[in-house]
N, C-alpha and C positions, 0 to 999 in steps of 0.2 A: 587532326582536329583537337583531338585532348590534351596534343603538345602546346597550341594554342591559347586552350581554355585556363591550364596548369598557370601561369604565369601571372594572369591577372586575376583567379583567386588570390594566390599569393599575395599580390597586391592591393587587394582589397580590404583581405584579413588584418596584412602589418597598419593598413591604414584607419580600420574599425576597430581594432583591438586597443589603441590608445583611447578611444571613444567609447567603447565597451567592458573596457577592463576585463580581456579573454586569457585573465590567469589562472583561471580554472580555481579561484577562490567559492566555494560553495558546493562543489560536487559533492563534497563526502555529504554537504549536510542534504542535499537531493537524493541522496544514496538511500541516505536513513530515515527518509523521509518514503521514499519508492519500500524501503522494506517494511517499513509502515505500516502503508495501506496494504501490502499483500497480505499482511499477518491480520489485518482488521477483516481482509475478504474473508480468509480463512476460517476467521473465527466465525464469522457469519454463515459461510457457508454450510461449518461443522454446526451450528448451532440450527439451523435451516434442516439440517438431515437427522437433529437429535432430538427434536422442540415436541413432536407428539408423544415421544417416549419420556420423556422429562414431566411432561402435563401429565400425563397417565400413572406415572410414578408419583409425583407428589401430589396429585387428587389419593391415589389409595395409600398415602402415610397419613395423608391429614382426614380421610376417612379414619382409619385405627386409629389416630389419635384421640379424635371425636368421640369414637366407642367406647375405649377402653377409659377416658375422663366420665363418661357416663354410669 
C-alpha cells in the first residue's frame, strides 16, 4: 500500500512546490524564530520561580534605603 501511496505524494509535492515555492527559503528564519519563544518561555518561567524572592528582596533594600535617608 505505501508502494502506492509513495508515488503520488511525489507527484503532488513536484506539482505544489512550483505553487508554493517548497525551497525551504525561511527555515532558518522559523528556527530563530522557534528559538525565540523558547528563551522568552524560559525567561518567564525562571522569572515565575524567582518573582517572590525578587519582591522580598527589593521591598527590604528600599525599606534600608528609606531608613537610613531618615
Amino acid at each position: 500500500m505505501l508502494s502506492q501511496i509513495k508515488p503520488m505524494v511525489w507527484y503532488l509535492r513536484a506539482r505544489l512546490s512550483r505553487h508554493l515555492d517548497l525551497d525551504q527559503r525561511g527555515a532558518e528564519t522559523l528556527e530563530w524564530i522557534l528559538i525565540g519563544a523558547i528563551l522568552v518561555g524560559a525567561a518567564i518561567a525562571i522569572y515565575g520561580t524567582l518573582e517572590s524572592g525578587l519582591n522580598s528582596t527589593v521591598s527590604n533594600i528600599t525599606t534600608k534605603l528609606d531608613t537610613a535617608a531618615q
